[in-house]
C-alpha positions in Angstrom: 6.7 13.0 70.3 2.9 13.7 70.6 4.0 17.0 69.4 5.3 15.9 66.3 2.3 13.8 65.4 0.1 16.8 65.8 2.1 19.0 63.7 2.2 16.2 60.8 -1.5 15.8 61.2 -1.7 20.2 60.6 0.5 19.7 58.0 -2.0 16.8 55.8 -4.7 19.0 56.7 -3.4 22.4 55.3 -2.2 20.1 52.2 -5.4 18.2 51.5 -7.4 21.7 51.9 -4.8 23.0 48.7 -5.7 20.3 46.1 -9.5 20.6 44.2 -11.5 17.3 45.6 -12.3 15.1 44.1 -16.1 16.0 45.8 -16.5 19.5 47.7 -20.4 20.9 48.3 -21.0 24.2 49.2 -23.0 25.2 52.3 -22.9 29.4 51.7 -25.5 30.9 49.9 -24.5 31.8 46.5 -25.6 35.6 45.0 -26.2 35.5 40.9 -25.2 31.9 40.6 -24.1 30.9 36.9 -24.3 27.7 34.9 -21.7 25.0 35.2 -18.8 24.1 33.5 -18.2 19.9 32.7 -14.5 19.4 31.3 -13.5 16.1 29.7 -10.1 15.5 30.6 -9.7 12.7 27.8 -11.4 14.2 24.9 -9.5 12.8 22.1 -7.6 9.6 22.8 -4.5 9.3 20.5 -4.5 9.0 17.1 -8.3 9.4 17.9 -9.0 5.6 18.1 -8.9 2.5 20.8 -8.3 -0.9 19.9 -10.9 -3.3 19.5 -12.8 -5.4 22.3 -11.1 -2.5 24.8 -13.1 -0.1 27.1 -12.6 3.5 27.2 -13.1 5.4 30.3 -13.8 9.1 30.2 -12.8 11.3 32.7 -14.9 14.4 34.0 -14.6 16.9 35.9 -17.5 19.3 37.4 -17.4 22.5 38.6 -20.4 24.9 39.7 -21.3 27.3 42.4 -24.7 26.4 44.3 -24.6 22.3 43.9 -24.4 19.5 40.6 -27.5 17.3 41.1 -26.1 15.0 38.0 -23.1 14.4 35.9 -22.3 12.0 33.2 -22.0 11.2 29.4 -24.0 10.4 26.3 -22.5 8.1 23.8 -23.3 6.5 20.9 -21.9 4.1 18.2 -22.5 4.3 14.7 -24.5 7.1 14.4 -27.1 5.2 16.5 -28.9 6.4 19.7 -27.2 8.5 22.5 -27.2 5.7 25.2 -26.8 7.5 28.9 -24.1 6.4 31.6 -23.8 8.5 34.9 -20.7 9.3 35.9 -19.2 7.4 39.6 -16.5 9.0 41.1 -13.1 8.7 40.3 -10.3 8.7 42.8 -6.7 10.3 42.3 -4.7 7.2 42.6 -6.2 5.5 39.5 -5.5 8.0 37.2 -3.5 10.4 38.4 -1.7 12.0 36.0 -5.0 12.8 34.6 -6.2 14.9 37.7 -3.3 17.2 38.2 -4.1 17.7 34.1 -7.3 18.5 34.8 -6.9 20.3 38.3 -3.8 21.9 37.4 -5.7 24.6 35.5 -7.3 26.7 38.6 -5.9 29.7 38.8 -6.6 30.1 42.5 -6.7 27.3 45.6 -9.3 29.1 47.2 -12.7 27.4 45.9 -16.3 28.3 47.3 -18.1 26.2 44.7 -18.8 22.5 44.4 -16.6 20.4 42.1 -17.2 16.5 41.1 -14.3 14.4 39.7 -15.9 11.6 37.7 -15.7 8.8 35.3 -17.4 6.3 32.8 -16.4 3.5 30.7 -17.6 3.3 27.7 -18.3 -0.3 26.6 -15.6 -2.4 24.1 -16.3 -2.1 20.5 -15.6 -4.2 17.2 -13.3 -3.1 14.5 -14.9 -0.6 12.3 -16.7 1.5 14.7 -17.3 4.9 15.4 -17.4 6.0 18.7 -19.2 9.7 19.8 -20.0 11.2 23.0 -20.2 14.5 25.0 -20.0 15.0 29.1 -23.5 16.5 30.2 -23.8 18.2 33.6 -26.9 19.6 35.2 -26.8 21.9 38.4 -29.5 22.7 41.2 -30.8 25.3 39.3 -31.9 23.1 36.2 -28.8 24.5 34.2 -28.0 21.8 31.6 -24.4 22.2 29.7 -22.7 19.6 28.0 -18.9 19.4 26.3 -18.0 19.5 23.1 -18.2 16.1 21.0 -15.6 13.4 21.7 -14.7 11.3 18.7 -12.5 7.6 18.1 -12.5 4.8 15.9 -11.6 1.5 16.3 -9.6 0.4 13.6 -8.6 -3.1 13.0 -5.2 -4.2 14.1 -4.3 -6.5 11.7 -4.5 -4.4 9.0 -2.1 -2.3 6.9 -1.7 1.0 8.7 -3.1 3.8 7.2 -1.9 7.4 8.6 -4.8 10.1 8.1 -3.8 14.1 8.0 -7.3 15.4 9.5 -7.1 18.5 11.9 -11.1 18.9 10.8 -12.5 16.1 12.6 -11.8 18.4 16.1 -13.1 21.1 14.7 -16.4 19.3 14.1 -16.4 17.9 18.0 -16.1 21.6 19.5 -19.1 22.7 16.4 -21.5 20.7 17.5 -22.0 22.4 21.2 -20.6 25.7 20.4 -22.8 27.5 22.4 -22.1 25.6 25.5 -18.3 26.0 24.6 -18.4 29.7 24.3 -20.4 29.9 27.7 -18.1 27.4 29.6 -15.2 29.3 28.4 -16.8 32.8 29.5 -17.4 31.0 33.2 -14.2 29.3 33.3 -12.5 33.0 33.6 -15.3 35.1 35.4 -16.4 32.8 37.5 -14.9 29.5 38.5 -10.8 30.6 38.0 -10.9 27.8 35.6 -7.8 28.0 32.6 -9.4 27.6 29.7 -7.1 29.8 27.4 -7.0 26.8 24.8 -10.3 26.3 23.4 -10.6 30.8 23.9 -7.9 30.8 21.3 -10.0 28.5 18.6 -13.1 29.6 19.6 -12.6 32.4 16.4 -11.9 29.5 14.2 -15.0 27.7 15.4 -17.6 30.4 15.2 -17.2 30.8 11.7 -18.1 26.9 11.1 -21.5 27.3 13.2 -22.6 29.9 10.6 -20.9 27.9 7.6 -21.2 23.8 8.4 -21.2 23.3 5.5 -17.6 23.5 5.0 -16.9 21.3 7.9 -18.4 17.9 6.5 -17.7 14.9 9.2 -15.4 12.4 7.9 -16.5 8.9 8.1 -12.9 7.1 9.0 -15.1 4.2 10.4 -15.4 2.7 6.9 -11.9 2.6 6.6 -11.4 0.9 10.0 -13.2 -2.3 9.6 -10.0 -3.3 7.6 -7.5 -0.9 8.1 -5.3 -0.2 11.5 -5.6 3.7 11.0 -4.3 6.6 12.6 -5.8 10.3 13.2 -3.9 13.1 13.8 -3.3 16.9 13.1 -1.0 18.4 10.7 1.8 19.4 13.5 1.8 15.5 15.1 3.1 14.6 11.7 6.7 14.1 12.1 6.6 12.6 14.7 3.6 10.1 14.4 5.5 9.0 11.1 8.5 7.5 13.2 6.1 6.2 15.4 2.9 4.4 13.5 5.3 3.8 10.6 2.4 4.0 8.1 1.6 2.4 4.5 -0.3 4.6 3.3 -0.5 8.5 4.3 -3.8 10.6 3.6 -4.0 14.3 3.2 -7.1 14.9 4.4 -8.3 18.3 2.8 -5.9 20.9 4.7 -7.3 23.6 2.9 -7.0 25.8 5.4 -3.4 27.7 6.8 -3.6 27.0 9.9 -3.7 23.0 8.7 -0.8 23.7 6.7 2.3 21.4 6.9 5.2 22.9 7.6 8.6 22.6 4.9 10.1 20.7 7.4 7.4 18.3 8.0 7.0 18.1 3.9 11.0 17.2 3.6 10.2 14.6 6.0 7.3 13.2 3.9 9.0 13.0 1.1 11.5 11.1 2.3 9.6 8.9 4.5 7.4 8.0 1.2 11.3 7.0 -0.8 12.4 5.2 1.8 9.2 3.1 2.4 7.9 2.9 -1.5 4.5 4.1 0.8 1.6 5.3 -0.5 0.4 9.1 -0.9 -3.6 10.3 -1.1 -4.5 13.8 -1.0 -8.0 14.9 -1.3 -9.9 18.0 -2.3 -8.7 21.6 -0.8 -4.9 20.3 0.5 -3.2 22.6 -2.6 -5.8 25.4 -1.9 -3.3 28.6 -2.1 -5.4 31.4 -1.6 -4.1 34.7 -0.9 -5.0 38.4 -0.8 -3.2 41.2 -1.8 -3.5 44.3 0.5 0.7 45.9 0.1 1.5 42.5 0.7 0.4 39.0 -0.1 -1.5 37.3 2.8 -2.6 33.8 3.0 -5.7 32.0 3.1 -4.6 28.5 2.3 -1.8 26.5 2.2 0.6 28.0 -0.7 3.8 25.7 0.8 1.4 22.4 -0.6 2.3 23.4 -3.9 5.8 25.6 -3.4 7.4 27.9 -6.1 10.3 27.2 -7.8 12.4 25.5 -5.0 10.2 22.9 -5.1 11.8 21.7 -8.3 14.9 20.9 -6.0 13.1 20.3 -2.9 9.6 18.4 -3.8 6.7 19.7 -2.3 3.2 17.7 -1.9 1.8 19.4 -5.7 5.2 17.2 -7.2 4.6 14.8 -5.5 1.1 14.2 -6.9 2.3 14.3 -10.5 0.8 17.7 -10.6 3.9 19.5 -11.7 3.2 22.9 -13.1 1.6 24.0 -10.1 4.8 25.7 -9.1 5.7 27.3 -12.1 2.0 28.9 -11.4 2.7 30.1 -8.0 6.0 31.3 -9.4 4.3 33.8 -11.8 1.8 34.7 -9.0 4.8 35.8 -7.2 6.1 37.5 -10.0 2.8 39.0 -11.1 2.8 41.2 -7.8 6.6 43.0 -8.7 5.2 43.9 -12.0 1.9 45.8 -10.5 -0.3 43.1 -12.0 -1.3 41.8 -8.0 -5.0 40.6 -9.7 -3.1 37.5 -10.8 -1.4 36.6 -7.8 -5.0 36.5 -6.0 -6.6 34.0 -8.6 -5.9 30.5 -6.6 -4.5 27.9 -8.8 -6.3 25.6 -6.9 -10.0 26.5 -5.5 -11.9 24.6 -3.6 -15.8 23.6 -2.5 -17.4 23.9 -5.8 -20.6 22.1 -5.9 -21.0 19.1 -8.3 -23.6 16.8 -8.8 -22.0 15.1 -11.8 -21.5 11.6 -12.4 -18.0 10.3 -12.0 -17.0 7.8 -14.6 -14.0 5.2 -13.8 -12.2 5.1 -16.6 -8.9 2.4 -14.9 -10.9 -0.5 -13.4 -7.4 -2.2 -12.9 -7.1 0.4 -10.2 -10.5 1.3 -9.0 -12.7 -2.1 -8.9 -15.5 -1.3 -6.9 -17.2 0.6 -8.9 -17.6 2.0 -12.6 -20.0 5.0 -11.7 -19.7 7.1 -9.1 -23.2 8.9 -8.2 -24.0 11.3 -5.1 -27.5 11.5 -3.9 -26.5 15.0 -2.8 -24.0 17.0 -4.3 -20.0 16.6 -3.9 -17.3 19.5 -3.3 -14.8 19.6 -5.8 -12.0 21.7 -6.8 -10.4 23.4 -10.1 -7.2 23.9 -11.1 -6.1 20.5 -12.4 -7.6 20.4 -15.4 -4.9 21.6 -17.0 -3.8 18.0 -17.1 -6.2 17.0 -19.3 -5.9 16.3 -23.1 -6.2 18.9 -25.7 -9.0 17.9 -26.9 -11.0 17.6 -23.6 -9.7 20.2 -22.5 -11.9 22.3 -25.3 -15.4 20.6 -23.8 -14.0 21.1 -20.1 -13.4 24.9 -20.5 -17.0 25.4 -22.5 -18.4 23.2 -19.7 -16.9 24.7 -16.6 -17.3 28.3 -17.6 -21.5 28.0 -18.6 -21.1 26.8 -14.6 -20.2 30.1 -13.0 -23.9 31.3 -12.6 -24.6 28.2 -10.5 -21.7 28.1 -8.4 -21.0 31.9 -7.3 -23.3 31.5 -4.8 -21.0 28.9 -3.1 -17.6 30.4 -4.1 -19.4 34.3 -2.3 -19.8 31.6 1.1 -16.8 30.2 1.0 -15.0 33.9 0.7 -17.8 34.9 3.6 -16.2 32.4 5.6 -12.9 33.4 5.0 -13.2 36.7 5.9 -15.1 36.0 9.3 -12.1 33.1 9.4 -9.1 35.7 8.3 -10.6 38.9 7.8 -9.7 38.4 4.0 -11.8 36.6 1.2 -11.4 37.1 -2.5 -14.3 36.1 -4.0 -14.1 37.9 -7.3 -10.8 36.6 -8.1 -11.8 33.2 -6.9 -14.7 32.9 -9.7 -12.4 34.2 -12.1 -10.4 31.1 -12.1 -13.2 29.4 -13.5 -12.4 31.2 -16.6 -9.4 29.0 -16.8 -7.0 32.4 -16.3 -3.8 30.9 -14.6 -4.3 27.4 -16.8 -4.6 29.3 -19.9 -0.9 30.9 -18.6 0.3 27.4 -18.3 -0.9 26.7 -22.2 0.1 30.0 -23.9 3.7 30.3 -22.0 6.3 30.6 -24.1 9.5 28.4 -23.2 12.5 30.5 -24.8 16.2 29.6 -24.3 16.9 31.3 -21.3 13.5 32.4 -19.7 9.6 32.0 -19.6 7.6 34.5 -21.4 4.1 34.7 -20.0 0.8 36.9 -21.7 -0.5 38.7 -19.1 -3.4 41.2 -21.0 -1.3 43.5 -23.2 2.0 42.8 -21.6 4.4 39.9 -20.9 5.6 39.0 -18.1 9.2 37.3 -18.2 10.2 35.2 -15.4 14.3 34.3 -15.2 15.3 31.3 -13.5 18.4 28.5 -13.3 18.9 26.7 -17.0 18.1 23.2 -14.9 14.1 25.0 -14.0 13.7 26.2 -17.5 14.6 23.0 -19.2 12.4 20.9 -16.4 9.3 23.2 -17.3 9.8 23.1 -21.4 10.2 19.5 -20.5 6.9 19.3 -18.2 5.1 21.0 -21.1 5.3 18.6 -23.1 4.5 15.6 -20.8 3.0 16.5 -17.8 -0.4 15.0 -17.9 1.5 11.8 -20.0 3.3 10.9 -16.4 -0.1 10.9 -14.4 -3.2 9.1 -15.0 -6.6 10.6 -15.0 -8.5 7.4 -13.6 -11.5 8.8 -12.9 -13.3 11.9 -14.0 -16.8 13.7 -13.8 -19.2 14.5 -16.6 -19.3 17.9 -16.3 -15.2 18.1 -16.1 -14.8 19.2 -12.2 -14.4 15.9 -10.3 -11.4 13.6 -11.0 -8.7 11.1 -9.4 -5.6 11.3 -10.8 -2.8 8.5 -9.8 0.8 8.9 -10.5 3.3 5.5 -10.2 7.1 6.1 -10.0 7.8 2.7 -11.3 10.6 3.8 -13.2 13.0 4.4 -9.8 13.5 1.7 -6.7 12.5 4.6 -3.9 9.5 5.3 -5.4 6.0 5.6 -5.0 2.4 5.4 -5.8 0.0 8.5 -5.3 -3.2 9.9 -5.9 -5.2 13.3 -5.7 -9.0 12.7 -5.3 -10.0 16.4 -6.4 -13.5 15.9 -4.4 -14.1 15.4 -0.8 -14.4 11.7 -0.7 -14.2 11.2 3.0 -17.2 13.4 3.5 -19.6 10.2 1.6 -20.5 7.2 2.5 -19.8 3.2 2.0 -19.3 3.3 -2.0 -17.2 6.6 -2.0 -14.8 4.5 0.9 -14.6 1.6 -1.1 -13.4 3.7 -3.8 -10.8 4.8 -0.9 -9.9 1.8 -0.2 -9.3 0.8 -3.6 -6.6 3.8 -3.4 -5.6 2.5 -0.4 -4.9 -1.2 -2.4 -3.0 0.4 -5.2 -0.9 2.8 -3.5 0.3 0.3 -1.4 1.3 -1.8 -3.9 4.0 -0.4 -5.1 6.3 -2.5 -7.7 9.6 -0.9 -9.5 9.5 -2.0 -12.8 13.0 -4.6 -13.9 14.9 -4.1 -17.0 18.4 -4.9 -18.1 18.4 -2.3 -20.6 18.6 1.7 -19.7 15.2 3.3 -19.5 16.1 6.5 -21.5 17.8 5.7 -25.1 17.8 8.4 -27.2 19.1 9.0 -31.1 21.1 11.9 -32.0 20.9 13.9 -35.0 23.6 15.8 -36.5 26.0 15.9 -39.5 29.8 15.8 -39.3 30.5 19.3 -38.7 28.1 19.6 -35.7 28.6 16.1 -34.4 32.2 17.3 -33.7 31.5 20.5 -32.3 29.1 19.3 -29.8 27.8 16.0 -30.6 30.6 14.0 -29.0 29.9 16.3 -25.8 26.4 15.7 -25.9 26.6 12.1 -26.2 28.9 11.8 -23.0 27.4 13.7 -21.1 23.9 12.0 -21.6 25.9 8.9 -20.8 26.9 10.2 -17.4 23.0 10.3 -16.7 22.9 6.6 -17.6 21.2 7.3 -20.7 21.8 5.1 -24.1 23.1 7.1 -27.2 22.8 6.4 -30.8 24.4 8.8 -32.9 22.6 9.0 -36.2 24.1 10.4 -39.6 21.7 12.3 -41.9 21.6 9.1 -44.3 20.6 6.4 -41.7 17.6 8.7 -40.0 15.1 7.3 -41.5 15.2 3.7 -40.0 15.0 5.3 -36.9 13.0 8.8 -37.2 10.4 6.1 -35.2 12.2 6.6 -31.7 10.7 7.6 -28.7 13.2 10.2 -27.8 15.2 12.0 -30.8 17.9 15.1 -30.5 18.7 16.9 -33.7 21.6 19.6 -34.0 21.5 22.1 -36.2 18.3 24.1 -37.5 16.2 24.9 -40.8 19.0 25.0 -43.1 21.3 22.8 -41.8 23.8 20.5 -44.0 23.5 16.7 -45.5 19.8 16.9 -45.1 19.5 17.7 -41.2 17.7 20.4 -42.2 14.7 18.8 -44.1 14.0 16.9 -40.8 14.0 19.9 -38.9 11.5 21.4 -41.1 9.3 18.4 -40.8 9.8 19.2 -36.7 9.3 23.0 -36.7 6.5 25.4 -37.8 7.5 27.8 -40.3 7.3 30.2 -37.4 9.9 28.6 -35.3 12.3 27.7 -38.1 12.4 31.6 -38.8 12.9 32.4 -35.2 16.2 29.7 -35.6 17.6 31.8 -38.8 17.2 35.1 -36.8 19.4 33.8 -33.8 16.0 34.4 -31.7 15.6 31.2 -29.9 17.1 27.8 -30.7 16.0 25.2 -27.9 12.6 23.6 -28.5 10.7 20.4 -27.7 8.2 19.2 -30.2 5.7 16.1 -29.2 4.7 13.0 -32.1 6.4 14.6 -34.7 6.6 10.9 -35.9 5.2 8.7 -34.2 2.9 8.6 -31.0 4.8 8.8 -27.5 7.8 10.8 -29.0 9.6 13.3 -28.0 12.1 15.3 -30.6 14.5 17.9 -28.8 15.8 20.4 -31.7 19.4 22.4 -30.7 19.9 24.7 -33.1 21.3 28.3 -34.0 21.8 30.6 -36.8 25.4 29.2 -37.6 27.4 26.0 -36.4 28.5 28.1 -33.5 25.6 28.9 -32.4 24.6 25.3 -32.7 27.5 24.7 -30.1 26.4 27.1 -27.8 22.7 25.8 -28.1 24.1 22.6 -26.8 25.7 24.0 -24.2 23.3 25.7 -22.7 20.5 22.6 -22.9 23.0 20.3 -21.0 23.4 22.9 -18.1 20.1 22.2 -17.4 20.3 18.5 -17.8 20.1 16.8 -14.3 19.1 13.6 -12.6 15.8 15.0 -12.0 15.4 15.9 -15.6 16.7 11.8 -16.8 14.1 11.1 -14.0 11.2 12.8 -15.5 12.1 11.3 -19.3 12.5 7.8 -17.6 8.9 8.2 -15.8 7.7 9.3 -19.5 9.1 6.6 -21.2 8.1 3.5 -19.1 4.2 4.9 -19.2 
């Protein structure tokens, strides 16, 4: 019996010696010794806050090779003073999953150096605050080394749930002590057989930032959690943390960069999420940054699958989503661009990101933002181009005069942000990216030429000619003409680079409210949040709009001969879509040439005075290119009256008429009712 004992006594012994203490000294004299290394098991708590009037206890673990002489944490809340706490020990029991995350990590269970597992609570904070702090040890030898930056926020419970997208917010911890970082993770493999593989692999992503902080602004959440319960988490948590926090509102919070980039299935699941719920949708600054380089193949910089190509007229993507639908049929051409040898064009991103404002920013819907009228910056803003395509003809003049006399001031930014991409990727293109500021891929959008069965697009001396399914072709000619009618410009800069732009899909039961906020608003302070949370309001508001009556009536045009060719088909078919037809004879047009959405069959020269109508409708240009048999589809806006759209079918002959017809309805699906039913209830 006495034997037993002993040999289960041995046995505790030989098992207490293979686990790290808690608290082991060393006795033998060290040669060379090194700096310490502090690591914070609990860096991040999850979703990156802790409900109110609740402690938070951080977990710490030492490790150096002569002896620690102290070892704890400096917080602070609110930006205010770092207020020290020294660390007590912690035991295994109380947290023991935490230890074997921490300890699990040696690569060896030999240790001849002098580890401390600690702890301290930092004290129970109110709703709205934000909580820093960083572990700090200091060793015999007066070497001081401290972690990188913890961050939460304590959001308000009660509140409407507000899920935020921001993978930057890490970044900036690990920034703000990178040179501690880099050493610990040097130590952690040469000297203390510490696993510190993880922060090794981001340390190339974090260098760049030290050099470049400019493009890694801190995010002020806090203003948002005095009234909001939010969430924080990176781009790959989203799936999941949508099942789980079941959010109101979702924010994008500029994923600019690829490695932020959410993945097609995560997108899918967005989308649907957003339906389902009627939940809101904001998405600031660089999230539909696309850039790319072109060296025998098209690399990325940003992240292209925001915006999509031409699947995301089937499958949505978050650029659709937004209202900004030409995007797409950009990235498209891009794509198509590279087969043709003209790989210049594919480089030019359609959105670009970080240009330097310091323009005012006039509200122009105070029913959606009421905080303010004027938005002012006492430093400058980051912005980004590439949506002003959106804006009205007219504006659109001043905004490309404007943006283009601002080149000279803003290279100097554009040249950082491609130095920072090449330390980030080991690709920039900066040449191409102040090019877009000459308005090259919008001006593609504008000069494109919509013809019955493909896109013609000027590029220099040639044209580029991009095939597609009849259902894409008819969506863009459709989007051409009322794109920036189905989203709402409620906010834009004086000098044409800043803008919110809200989109409401009142005219379906699944669907929602969204906004794009082309500037970094999280990076400013109270005002620019209550501005936020006036999106927050309004995109979480969302209300389907009731009628008995169909949303999409439309008045046909067309004499005998053509009604009975096609007309009849026509008219049933729309009727499928739940649309309301009103066939219209020659004679009884003109109590109804007033309509908000008009067809007319047959062209130029067509009979019982169709044709005069058409050549009200049609530059002399177009009517020609009818009596040649050279295109007969085309979509003509206010021809007469404001808000109108007039779809002419037409051919050289009543045959050709027919097969006109034909080929417009092949592209007519829901999506395309969906998109006239959006315009129509604007």
């Amino acid at each position: 019996m006495r034997r037993i004992h002993i040999s289960l006594f041995l046995l505790m012994i030989m098992i207490l010696t293979a686990l790290p203490p808690t608290h082991a000294e060393v006795v033998a004299l060290v040669k060379n010794p090194r700096p310490p290394v502090i690591i914070v098991g609990n860096l991040y708590p999850k979703f990156l806050t802790v409900s109110p009037n609740t402690s938070y206890t951080v977990y710490l673990y030492g490790i150096d090779d002569v002896g620690i002489v102290k070892m704890g944490i400096y917080y602070r809340v609110n930006r205010g003073n770092w207020k020290w706490l020294y660390a007590s020990e912690a035991t295994v029991n109380e947290n023991e999953t935490m230890y074997n995350i921490i300890t699990s990590r040696f690569l060896t269970q030999k240790f001849n150096f002098t580890t401390f597992y600690g702890k301290a609570t930092i004290p129970p904070q109110p709703p709205g605050s934000l909580v820093e702090f960083k572990a700090v040890i200091e060793d015999k030898e007066g070497n001081i080394v401290e972690s990188p930056v913890g961050i939460y926020f304590v959001p308000n419970p009660g509140g409407k749930k507000i899920l935020i997208v921001d993978p930057s917010l890490k970044l900036w911890g690990m920034v703000q002590n990178l040179k501690d970082l880099d050493l610990m993770v040097n130590l952690s493999f040469e000297r203390y057989h510490y696993n510190m593989s993880d922060y090794k692999d981001v340390l190339s992503l974090l260098r760049p930032f030290g050099k470049h902080s400019d493009f890694l602004s801190f995010h002020s959440w806090q203003y948002l959690a005095d009234e909001y319960n939010i969430a924080v988490i990176t781009s790959n948590e989203l799936s999941s943390a949508l099942e789980e926090f079941k959010p109101d509102v979702i924010i994008l919070s500029n994923l600019w960069m690829k490695e932020w980039e959410i993945s097609r299935k995560d997108i899918d699941k967005l989308l649907r999420y957003l339906r389902i719920n009627n939940a809101g949708l904001i998405v600031t600054h660089g999230t539909l940054y696309d850039g790319t380089v072109f060296k025998n193949k098209l690399i990325k910089l940003g992240s292209s699958k925001h915006i999509g190509g031409f699947e995301a007229y089937k499958n949505g993507s978050i650029a659709t989503a937004l209202g900004l639908e030409l995007l797409p049929f950009i990235e498209e051409v891009k794509l198509k661009a590279v087969e043709l040898g003209k790989s210049y064009l594919s480089e030019i991103p359609s959105i670009l990101p970080f240009i330097p404002s310091s323009a005012k920013i006039g509200i122009k819907n105070r029913e959606i933002i009421k905080s303010t009228s004027l938005l002012e910056f006492t430093n400058e803003t980051r912005t980004a181009f590439g949506w002003q395509y959106l804006l009205p003809p007219k504006s659109l003049k001043f905004a490309k005069d404007r943006i283009r006399s601002l080149k000279l001031d803003v290279k100097d930014d554009i040249k950082e942000f491609a130095e920072l991409q090449e330390e980030l990727f080991g690709n920039s293109n900066y040449l191409k990216s102040v090019s877009a500021l000459d308005f090259t891929l919008i001006d593609k959008i504008i000069d494109s030429k919509i013809l019955d069965d493909k896109i013609s697009i000027p590029v220099g001396f040639k044209t580029l000619n991009l095939t597609a399914s009849q259902e894409i072709i008819e969506r863009i000619r459709l989007l051409k003409a009322i794109n920036p009618d189905i989203v709402d410009i409620v906010a834009l800069s004086t000098d044409y680079m800043g803008a919110i732009i809200t989109r409401d899909q009142n005219h379906r039961g699944d669907g929602f409210r969204s906004a794009y906020v082309s500037f970094e608003i999280e990076a400013g302070g109270r005002k620019e949040f209550k501005v936020l949370k006036d999106l927050i309001e309004w995109s979480s508001e969302f209300r389907p709009i009731k009628t008995f009556a169909p949303i999409v009536q439309t008045v046909i045009l067309a004499n005998d001969i053509d009604w009975e060719i096609k007309g009849k088909e026509l008219k049933k078919s729309l009727e499928s879509f739940g649309v309301m037809v009103i066939r219209a004879k020659p004679q009884e047009f003109g109590k109804l040439k007033s309509s908000r959405f008009i067809i007319i069959l047959g062209g130029p020269k067509a009979y019982d005075g169709v044709g005069k109508y058409v050549q009200q409708a049609l530059s002399l240009e177009e009517q020609e290119k009818i009596i040649k048999g050279e295109q007969g589809i085309f979509i003509k806006r206010n021809v007469w009256t404001e808000k109108q759209i007039v779809i002419i079918l037409a051919g050289k002959d009543r045959n050709q008429t027919g097969e006109k017809v034909s080929k417009y309805l092949s592209g007519v699906n829901e999506e395309y009712i969906d998109l006239l039913a959006e315009f129509f209830v604007k």
